[in-house]
C-alpha positions as CSV (number, residue, x, y, z in Angstrom):
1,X,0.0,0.0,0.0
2,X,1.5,3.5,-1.1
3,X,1.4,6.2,1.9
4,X,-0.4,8.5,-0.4
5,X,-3.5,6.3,-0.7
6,X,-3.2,4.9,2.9
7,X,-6.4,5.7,4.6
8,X,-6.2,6.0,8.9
9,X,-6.8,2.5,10.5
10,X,-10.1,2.4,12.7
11,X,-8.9,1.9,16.4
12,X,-11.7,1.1,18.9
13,X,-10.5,1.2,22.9
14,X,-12.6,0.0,26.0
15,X,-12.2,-1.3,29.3
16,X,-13.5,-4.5,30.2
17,X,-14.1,-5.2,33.9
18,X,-13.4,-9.3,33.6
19,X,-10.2,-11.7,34.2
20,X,-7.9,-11.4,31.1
21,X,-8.2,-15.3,30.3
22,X,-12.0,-14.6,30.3
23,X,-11.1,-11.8,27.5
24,X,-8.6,-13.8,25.9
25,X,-11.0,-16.7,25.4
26,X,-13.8,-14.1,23.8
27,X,-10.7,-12.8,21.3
28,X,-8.9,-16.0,20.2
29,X,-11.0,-18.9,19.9
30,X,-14.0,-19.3,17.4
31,X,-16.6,-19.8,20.0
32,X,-15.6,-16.8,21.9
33,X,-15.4,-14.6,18.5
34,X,-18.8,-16.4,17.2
35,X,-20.3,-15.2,20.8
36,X,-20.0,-11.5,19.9
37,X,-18.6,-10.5,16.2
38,X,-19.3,-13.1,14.2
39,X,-19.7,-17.4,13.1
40,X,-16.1,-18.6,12.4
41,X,-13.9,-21.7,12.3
42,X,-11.0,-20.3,13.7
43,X,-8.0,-21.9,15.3
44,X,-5.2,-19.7,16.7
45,X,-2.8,-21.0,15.2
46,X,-0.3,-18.8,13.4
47,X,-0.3,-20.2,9.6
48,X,-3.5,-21.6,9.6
49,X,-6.7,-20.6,7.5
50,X,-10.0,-20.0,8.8
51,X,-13.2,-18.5,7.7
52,X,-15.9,-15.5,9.0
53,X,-19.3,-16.3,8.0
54,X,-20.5,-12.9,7.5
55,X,-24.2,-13.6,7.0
56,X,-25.2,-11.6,3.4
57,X,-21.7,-11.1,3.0
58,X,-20.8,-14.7,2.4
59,X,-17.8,-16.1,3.9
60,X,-14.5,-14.4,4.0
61,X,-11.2,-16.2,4.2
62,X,-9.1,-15.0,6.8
63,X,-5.1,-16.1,8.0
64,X,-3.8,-16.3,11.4
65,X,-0.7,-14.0,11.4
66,X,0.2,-13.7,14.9
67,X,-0.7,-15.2,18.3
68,X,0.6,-13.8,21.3
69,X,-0.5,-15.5,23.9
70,X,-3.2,-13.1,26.6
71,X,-1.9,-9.8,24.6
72,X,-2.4,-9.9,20.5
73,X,-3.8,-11.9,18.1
74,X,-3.5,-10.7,14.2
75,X,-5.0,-11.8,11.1
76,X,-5.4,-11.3,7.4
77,X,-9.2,-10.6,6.7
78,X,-9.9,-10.9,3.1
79,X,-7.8,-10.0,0.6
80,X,-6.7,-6.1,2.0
81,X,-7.3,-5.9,5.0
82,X,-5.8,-6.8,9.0
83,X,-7.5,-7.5,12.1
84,X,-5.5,-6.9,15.9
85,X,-7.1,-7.6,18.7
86,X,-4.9,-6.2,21.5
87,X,-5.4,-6.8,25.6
88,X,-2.9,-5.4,28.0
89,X,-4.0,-5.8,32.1
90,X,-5.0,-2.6,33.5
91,X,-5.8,-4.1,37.1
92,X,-6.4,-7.6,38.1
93,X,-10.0,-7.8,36.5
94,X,-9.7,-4.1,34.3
95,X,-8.4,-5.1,30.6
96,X,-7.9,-2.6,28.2
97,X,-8.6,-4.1,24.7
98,X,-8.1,-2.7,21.5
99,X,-9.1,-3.6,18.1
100,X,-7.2,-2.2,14.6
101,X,-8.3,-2.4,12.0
102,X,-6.2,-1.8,9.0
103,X,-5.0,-2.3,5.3
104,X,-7.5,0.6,4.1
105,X,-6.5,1.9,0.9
106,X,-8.1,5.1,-1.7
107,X,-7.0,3.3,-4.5
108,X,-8.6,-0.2,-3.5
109,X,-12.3,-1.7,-4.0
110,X,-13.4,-4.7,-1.6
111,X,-14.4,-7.7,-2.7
112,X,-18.0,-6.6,-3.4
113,X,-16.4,-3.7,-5.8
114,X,-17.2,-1.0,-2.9
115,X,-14.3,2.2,-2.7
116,X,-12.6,1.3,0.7
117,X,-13.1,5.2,1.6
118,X,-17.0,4.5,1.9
119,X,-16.8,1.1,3.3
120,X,-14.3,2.4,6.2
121,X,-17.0,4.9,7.2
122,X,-19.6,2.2,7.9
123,X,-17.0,-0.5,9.2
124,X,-16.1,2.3,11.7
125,X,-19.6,2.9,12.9
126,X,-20.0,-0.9,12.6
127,X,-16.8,-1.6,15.3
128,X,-18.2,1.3,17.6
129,X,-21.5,-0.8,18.4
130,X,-19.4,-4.4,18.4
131,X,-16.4,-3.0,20.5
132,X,-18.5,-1.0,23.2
133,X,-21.2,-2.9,23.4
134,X,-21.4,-6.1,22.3
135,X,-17.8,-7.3,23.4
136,X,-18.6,-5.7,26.2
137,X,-21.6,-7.7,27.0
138,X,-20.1,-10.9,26.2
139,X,-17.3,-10.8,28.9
140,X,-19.1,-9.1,31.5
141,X,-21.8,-11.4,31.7
């Protein structure tokens, strides 16, 4: 991706008042993922290939990048794009988690031949509501 047509990653930040394995789990195993984004049949395991049954959208193929065991995991989402999911232990039950989203690019079209310019708009609106409240639900239950 050139820097000219880089477009700014969407970062979404909140603090989750559960035991970082409990977060962990939610983050990096399909179950946990399934039980607030979305269906998946991922295994964190860094090389392997999983999908992310996104409903209309079809099915995505995704690659596991990066497993760092109660702090990151990163993968390839489609054919542009990266997903982090980062945790760091605020207090013994506060985790701050992070998601990134990034790979966003002016001169790139998704799969479904949508400008990544317009799509980032409704992805970041669409993160706000899965971040803040539905992660947040999931874990704090």
């Amino acid at each position: 991706m050139s820097e000219q047509n880089a477009i700014a990653e969407i970062r979404k930040t909140v603090i989750l008042n559960a035991p970082i394995e409990k977060v962990w789990k939610a983050v990096s195993t399909s179950e946990g993922i399934a039980g607030w984004w979305m269906p998946n049949t991922l295994e964190p395991i860094v090389g392997k290939e999983f999908i992310l049954h996104a409903g209309q959208f079809g099915d995505s193929p995704c690659k596991v990048i990066e497993i760092q065991p109660l702090k990151r995991v990163r993968f390839d989402w489609g054919k542009d794009w990266q997903l982090t999911f980062e945790l760091k232990q605020i207090e013994e039950s506060k985790i701050e988690f992070t998601l990134i989203h990034s790979g966003w690019d002016e001169s790139k079209k998704t799969e479904f031949g949508q400008p990544h310019s317009n799509i980032r708009e409704i992805m970041d609106g669409g993160w706000e509501g899965i971040v803040k409240n539905q992660l947040v639900k999931y874990v704090e239950a």
